[in-house]
GULUM-431158 format. One line per 4 residues: number of its first residue (from 1); their letters; for each residue x negated, y negated, z of N, C-alpha, C, CB. Coordinates in Angstrom, 2 decimals, padded with zeros to 5 digits. Glycine has a CB too. Example, Ala and Ser with C-alpha at 12.3 -4.5 7.8 and 13.67 -1.06 7.14 Angstrom:
<atoms>
1 = AS = -013.19/005.69/007.80/-012.30/004.50/007.80/-013.20/003.30/007.80/-011.31/004.47/009.05  -012.85/002.25/007.08/-013.67/001.06/007.14/-012.90/-000.03/007.87/-014.08/000.60/005.72
</atoms>
This chain:
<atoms>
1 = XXXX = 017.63/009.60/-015.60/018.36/009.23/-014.41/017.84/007.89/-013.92/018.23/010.32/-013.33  019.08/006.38/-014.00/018.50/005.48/-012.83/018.21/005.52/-011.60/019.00/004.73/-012.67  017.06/004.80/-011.40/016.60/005.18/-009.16/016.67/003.21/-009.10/013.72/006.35/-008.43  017.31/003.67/-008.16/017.57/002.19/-007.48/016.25/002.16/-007.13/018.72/001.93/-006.16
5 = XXXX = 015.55/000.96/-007.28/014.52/000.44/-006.32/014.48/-000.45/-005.25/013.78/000.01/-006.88  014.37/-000.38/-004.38/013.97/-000.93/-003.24/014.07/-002.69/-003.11/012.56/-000.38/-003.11  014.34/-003.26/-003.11/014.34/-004.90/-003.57/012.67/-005.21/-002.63/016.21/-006.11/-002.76  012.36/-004.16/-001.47/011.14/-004.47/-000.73/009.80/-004.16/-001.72/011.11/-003.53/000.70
9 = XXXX = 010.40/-003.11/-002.31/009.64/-002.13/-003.37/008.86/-003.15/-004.48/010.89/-001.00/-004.28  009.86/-004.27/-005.09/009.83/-004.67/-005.97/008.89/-005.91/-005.64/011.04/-004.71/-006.45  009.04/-006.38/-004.70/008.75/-007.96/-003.47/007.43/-007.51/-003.72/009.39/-008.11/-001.34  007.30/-006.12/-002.79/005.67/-005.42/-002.96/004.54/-005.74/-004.18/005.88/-003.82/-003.16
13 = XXXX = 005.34/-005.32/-005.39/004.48/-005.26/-006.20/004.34/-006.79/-006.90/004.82/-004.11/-007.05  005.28/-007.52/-006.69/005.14/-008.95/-007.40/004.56/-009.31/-006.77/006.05/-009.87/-007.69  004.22/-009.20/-004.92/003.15/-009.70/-003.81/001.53/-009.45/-004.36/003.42/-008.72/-002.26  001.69/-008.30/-005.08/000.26/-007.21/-005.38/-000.71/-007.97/-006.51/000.82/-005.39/-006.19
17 = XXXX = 000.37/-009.34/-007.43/000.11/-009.62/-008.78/-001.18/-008.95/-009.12/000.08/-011.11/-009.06  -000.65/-007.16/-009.77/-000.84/-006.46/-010.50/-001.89/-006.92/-012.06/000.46/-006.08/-010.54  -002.72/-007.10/-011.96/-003.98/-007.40/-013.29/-004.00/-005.88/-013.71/-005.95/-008.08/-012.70  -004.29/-006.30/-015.21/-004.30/-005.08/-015.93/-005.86/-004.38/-015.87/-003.79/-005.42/-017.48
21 = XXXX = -007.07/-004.39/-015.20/-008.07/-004.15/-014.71/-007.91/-003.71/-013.31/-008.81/-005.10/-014.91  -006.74/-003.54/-012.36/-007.23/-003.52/-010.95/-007.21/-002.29/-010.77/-006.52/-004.26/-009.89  -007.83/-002.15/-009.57/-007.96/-000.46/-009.38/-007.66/-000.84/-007.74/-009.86/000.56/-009.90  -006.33/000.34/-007.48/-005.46/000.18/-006.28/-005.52/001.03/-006.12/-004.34/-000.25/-006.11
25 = XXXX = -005.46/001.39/-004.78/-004.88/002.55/-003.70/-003.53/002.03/-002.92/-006.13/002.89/-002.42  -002.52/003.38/-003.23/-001.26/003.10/-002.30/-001.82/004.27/-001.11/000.58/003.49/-003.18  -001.17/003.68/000.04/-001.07/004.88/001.07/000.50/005.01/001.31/-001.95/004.56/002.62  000.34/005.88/001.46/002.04/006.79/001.78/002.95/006.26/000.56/003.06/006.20/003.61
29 = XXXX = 003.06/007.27/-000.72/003.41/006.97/-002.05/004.76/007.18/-002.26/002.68/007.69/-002.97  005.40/007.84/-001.07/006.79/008.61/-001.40/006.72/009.13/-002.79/008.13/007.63/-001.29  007.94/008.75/-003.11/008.47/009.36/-004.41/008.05/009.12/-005.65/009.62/009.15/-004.55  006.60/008.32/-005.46/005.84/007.40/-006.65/006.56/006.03/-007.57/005.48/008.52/-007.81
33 = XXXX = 007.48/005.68/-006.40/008.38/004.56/-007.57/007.42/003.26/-007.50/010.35/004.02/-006.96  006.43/003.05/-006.08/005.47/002.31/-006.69/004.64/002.29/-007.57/005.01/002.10/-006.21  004.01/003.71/-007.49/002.97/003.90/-008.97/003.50/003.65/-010.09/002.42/005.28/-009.30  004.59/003.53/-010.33/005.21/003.63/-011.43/006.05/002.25/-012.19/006.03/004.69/-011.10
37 = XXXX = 005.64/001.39/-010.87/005.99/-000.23/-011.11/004.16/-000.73/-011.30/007.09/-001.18/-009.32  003.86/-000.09/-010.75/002.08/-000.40/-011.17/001.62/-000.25/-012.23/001.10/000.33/-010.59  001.98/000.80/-012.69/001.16/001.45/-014.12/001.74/001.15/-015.30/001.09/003.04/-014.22  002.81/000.27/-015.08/003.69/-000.76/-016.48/002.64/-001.58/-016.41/005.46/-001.72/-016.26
41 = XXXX = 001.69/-002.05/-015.44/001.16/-003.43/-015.55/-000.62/-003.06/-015.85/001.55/-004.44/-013.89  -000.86/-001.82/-016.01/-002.31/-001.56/-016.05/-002.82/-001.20/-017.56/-002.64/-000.34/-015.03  -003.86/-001.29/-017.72/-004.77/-001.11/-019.13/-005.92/-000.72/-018.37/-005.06/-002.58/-020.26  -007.10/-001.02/-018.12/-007.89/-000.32/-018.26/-008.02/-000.30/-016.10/-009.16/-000.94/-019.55
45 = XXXX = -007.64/-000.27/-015.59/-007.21/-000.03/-013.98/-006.64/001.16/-013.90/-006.17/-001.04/-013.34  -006.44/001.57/-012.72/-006.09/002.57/-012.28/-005.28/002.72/-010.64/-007.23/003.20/-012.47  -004.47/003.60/-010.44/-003.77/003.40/-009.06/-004.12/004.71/-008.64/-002.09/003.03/-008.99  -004.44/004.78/-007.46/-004.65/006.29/-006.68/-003.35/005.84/-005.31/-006.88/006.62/-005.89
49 = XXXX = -002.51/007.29/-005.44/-001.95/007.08/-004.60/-001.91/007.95/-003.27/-001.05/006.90/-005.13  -002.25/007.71/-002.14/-002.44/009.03/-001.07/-001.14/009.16/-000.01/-004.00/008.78/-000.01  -000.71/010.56/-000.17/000.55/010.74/001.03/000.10/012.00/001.93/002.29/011.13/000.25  000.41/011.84/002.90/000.29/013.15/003.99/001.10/014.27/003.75/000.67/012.79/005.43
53 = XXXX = 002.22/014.55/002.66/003.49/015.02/002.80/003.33/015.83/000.97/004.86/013.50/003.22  002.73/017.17/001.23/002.78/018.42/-000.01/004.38/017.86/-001.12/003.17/020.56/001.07  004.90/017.54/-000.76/006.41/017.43/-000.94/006.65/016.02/-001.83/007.23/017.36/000.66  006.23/015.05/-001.10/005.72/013.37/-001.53/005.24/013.60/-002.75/004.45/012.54/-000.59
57 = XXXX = 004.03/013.85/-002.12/003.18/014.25/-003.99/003.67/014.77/-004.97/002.10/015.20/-004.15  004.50/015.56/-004.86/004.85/016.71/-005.89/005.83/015.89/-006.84/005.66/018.19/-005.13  006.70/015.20/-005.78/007.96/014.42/-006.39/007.52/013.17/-007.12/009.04/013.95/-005.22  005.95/012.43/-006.65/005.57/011.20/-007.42/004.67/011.27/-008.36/005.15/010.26/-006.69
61 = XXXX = 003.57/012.78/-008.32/003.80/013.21/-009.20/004.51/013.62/-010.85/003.75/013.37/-008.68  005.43/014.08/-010.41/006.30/014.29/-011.41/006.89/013.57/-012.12/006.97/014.79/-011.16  007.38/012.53/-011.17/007.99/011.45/-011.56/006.81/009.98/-012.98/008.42/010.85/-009.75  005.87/010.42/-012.30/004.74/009.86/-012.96/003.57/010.70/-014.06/004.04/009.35/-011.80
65 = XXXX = 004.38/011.41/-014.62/003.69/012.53/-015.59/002.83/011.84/-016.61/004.80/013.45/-016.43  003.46/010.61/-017.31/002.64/010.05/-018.39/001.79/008.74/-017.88/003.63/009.67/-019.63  001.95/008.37/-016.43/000.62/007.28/-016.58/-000.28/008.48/-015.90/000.68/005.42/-015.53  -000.01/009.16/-015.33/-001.20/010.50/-014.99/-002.04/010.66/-016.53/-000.20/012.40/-014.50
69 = XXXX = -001.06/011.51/-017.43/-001.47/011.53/-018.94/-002.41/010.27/-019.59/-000.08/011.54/-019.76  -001.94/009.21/-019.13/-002.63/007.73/-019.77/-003.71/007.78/-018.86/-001.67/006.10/-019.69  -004.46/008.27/-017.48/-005.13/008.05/-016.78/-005.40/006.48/-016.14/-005.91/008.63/-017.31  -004.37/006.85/-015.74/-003.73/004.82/-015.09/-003.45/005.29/-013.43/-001.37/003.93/-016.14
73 = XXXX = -002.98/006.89/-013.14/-002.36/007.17/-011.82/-003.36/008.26/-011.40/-000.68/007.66/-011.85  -003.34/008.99/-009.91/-003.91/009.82/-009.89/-003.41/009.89/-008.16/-005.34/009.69/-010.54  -003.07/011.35/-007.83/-002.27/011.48/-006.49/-003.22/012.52/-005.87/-000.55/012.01/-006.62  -003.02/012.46/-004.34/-003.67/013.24/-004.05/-003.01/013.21/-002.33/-005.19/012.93/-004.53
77 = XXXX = -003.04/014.49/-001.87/-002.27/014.74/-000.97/-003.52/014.98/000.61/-001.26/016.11/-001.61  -003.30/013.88/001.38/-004.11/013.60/002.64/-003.87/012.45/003.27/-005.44/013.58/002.42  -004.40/012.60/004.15/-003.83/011.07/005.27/-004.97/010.51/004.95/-003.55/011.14/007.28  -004.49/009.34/005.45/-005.57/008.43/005.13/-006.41/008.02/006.19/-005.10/007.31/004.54
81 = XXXX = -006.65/008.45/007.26/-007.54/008.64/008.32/-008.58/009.84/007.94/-006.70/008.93/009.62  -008.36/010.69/006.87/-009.30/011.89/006.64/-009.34/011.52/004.68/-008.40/013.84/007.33  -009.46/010.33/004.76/-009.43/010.26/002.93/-010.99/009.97/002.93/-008.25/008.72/001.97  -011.72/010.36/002.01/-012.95/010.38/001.17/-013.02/009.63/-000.13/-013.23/011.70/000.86
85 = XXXX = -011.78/010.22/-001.02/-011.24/009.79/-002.26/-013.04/009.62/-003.14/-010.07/008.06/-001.98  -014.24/010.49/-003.05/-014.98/010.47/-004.26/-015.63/009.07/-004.45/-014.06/010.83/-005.44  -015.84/008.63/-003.25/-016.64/007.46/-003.02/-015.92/006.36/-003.97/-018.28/007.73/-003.38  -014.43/006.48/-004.25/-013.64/005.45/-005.17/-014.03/004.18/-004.00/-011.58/005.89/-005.51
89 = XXXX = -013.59/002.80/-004.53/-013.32/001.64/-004.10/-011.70/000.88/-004.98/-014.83/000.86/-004.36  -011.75/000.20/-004.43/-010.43/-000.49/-004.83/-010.52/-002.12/-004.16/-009.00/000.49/-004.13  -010.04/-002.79/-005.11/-010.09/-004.30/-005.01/-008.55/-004.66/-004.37/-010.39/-005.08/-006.67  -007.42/-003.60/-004.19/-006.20/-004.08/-003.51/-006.37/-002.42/-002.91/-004.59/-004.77/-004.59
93 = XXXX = -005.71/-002.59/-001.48/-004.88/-001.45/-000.90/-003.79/-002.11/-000.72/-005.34/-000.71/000.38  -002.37/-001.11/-000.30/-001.26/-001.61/-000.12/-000.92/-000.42/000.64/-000.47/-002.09/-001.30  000.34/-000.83/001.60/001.20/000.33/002.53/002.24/-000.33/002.36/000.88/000.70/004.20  003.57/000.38/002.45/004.60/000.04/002.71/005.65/001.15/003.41/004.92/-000.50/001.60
97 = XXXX = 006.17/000.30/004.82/006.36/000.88/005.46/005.77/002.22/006.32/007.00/000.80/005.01  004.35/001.87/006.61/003.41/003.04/006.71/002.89/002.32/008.75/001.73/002.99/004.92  003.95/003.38/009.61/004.27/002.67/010.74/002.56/002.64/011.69/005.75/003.59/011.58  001.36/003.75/010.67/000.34/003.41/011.93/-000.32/002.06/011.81/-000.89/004.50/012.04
101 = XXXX = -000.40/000.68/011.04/-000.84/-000.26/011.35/-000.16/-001.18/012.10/-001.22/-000.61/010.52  001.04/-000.59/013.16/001.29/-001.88/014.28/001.21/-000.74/015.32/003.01/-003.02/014.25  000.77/000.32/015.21/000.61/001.54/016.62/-000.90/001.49/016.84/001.13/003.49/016.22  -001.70/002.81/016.63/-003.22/002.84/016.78/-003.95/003.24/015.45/-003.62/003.89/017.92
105 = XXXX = -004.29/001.79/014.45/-004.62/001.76/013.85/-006.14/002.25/013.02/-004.18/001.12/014.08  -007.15/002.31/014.47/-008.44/002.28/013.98/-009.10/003.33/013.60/-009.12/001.80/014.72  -008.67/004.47/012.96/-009.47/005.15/012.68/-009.07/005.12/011.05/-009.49/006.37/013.53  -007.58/004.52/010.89/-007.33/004.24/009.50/-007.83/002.74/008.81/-005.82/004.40/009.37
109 = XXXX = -008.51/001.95/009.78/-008.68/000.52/009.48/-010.23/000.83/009.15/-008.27/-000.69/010.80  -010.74/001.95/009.73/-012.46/002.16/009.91/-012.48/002.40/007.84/-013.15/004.22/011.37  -011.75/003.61/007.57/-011.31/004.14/006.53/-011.31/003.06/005.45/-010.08/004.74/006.79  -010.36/001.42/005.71/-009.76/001.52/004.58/-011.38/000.33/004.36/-007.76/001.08/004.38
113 = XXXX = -012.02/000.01/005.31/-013.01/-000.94/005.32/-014.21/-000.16/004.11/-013.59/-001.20/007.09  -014.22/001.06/004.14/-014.79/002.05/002.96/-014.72/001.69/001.54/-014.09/003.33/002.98  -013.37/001.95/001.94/-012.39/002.11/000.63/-012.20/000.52/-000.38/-010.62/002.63/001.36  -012.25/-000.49/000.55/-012.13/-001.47/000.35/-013.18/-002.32/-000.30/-011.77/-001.75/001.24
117 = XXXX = -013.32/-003.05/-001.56/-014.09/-003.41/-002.15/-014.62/-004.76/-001.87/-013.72/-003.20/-003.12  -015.76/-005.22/-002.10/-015.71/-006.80/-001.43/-014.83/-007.67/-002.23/-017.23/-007.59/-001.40  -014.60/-008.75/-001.27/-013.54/-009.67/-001.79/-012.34/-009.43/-001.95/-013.75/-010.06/-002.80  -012.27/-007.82/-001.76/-010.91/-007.05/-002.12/-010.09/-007.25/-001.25/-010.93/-005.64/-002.26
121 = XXXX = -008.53/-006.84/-000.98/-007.48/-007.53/-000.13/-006.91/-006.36/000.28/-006.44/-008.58/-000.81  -006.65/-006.31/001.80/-005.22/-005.01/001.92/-003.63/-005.89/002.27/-005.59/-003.64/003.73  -002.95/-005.02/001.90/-001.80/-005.55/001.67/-000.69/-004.18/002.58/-001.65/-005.83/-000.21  -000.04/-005.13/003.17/000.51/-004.31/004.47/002.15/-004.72/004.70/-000.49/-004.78/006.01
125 = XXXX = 002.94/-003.77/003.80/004.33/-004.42/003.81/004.87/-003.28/004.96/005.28/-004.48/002.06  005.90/-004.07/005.72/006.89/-003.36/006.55/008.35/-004.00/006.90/006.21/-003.12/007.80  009.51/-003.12/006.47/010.16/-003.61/006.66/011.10/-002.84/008.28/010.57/-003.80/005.34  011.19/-003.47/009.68/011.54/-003.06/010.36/013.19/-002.38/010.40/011.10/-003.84/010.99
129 = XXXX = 013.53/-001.44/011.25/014.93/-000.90/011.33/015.70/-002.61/011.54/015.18/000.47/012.90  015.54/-003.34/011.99/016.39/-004.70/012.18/015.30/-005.78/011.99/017.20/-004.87/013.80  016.03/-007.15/011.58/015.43/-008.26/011.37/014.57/-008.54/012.78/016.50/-009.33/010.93  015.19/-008.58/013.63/014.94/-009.78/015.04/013.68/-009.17/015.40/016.24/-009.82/016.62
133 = XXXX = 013.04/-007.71/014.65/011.66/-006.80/015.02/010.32/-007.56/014.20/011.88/-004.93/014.36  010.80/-008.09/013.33/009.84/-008.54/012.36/008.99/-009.16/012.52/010.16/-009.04/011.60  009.11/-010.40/013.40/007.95/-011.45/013.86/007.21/-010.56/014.98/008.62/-013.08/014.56  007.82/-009.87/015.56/006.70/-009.32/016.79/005.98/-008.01/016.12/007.61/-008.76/018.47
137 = XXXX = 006.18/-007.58/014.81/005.77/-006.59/014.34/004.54/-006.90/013.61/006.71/-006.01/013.67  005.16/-008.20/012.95/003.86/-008.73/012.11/002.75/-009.56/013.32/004.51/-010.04/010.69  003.38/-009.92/014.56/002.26/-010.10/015.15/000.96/-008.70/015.55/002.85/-010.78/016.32  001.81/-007.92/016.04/001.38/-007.02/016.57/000.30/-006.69/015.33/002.48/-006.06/017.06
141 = XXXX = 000.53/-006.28/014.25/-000.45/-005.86/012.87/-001.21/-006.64/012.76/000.07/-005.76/011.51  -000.93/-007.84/013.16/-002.37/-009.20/013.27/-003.25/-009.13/014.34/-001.85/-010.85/013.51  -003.04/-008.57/015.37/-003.87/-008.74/016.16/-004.43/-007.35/015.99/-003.42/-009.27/017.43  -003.90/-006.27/015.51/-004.56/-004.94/015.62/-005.95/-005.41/014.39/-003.27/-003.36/015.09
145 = XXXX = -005.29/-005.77/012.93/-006.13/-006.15/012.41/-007.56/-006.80/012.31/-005.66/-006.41/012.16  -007.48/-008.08/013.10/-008.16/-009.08/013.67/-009.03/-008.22/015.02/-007.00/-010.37/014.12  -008.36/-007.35/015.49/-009.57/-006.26/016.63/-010.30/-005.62/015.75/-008.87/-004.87/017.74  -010.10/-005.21/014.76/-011.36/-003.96/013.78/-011.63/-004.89/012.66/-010.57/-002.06/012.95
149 = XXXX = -011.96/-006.40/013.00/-012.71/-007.00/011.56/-012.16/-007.35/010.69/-013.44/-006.30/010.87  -010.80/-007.27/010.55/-010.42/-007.98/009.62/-009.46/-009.38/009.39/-010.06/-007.15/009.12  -009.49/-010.30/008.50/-009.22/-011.69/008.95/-008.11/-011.70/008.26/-010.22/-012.87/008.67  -006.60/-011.78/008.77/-005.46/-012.46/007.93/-005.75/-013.41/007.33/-004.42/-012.87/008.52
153 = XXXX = -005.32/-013.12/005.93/-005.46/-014.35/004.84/-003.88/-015.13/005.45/-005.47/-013.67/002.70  -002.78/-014.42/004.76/-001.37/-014.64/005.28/-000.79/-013.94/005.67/-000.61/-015.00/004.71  000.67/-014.38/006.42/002.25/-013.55/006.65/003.05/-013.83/006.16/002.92/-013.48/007.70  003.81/-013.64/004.87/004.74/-013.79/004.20/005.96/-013.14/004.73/004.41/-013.47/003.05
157 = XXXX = 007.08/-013.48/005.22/008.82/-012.97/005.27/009.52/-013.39/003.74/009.87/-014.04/006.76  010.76/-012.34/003.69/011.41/-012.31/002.90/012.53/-011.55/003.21/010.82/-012.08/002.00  014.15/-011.89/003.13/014.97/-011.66/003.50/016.17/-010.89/002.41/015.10/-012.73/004.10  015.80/-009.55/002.40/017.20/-009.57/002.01/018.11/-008.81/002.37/017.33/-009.49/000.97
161 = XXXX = 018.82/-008.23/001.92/020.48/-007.83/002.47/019.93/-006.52/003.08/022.00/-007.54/001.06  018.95/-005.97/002.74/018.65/-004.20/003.83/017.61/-005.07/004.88/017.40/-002.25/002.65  017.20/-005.97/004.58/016.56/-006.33/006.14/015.31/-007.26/005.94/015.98/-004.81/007.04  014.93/-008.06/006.73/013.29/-008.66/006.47/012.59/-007.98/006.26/012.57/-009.27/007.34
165 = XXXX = 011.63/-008.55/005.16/009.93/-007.42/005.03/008.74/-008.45/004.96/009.74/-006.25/003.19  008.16/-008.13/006.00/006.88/-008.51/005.91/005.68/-008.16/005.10/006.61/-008.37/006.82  004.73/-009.17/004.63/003.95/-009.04/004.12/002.43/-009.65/004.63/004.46/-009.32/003.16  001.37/-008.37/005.07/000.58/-009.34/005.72/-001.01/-009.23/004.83/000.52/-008.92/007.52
169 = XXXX = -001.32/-009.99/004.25/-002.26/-009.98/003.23/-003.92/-010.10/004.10/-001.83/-011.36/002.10  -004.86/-009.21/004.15/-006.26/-009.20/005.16/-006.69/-009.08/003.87/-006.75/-007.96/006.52  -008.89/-009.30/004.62/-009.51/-008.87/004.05/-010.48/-008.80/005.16/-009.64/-009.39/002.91  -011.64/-007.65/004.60/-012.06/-007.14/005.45/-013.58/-008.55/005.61/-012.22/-005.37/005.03
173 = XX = -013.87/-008.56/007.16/-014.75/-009.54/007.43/-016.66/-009.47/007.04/-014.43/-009.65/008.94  -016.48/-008.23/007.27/-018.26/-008.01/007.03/-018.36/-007.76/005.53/-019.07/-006.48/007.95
</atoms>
């Protein structure tokens, strides 16, 4: 069966430039169609993907049976304010459309500063219900950011026909 992808979906992962060594964490994986634009591009890396939603998993999961098999994917069902993940690190995180980094971010920003490897980058796509939300959205994620330590590298926009998506590329300061 074809699955339309996302044109934000796609923006995402060409934003991510995917090395065949990286070891990523997605938060909030849906249906795994990111893991699954990831794990075309991996060899000896790996993607962990975390969703809050028994249901999420099951479906990206499934959908991702053989880079699981290749040991390229690996899912696991928890928020990411209560993730541990086995003392993993990761040199990229990514969210997309994952609405707590322009609300009250810090107990997931404390988290991803863990998780986050030095030099490593988080990557924070959102695309709002309407365009005209976008600039005050990506402000808003900059300054939440920039309160718990971490320094915008950039803000990338990109426009297309379902709506602007932002892209706001940090890394963590200490």
């Amino acid at each position: 069966m074809a699955t339309d992808i996302a044109d934000r979906l796609r923006w995402a992962v060409q934003i991510l430039d995917v090395q065949p060594d990286d070891h990523i964490l997605e938060i909030g994986s849906g249906h795994g169609i990111g893991v699954s634009l990831i794990c075309e591009k991996l060899t000896s890396g790996k993607i962990t993907a975390i969703d809050q939603s028994d249901k999420m998993i099951a479906a990206a999961h499934k959908r991702n049976r053989e880079c699981i098999a290749a040991d390229k994917a690996d899912f696991k069902t928890v928020a990411l304010k209560d993730a541990a993940l086995d003392d993993a690190t990761f040199n990229k995180i990514f969210a997309v459309n994952v609405n707590v980094f322009w609300q009250q971010p810090e107990r997931e920003l404390d988290v991803i500063k863990r998780l986050l490897k030095p030099n490593g980058v988080l990557y924070i796509f959102y695309q709002p219900p309407t365009s005209a939300k976008a600039y005050d959205i990506a402000n808003q994620v900059q300054e939440k950011l920039a309160a718990n330590g971490y320094t915008v590298v950039d803000t990338q926009f990109e426009d297309f026909d379902s709506g602007t998506t932002i892209c706001i590329r940090a890394t963590n300061k200490e």
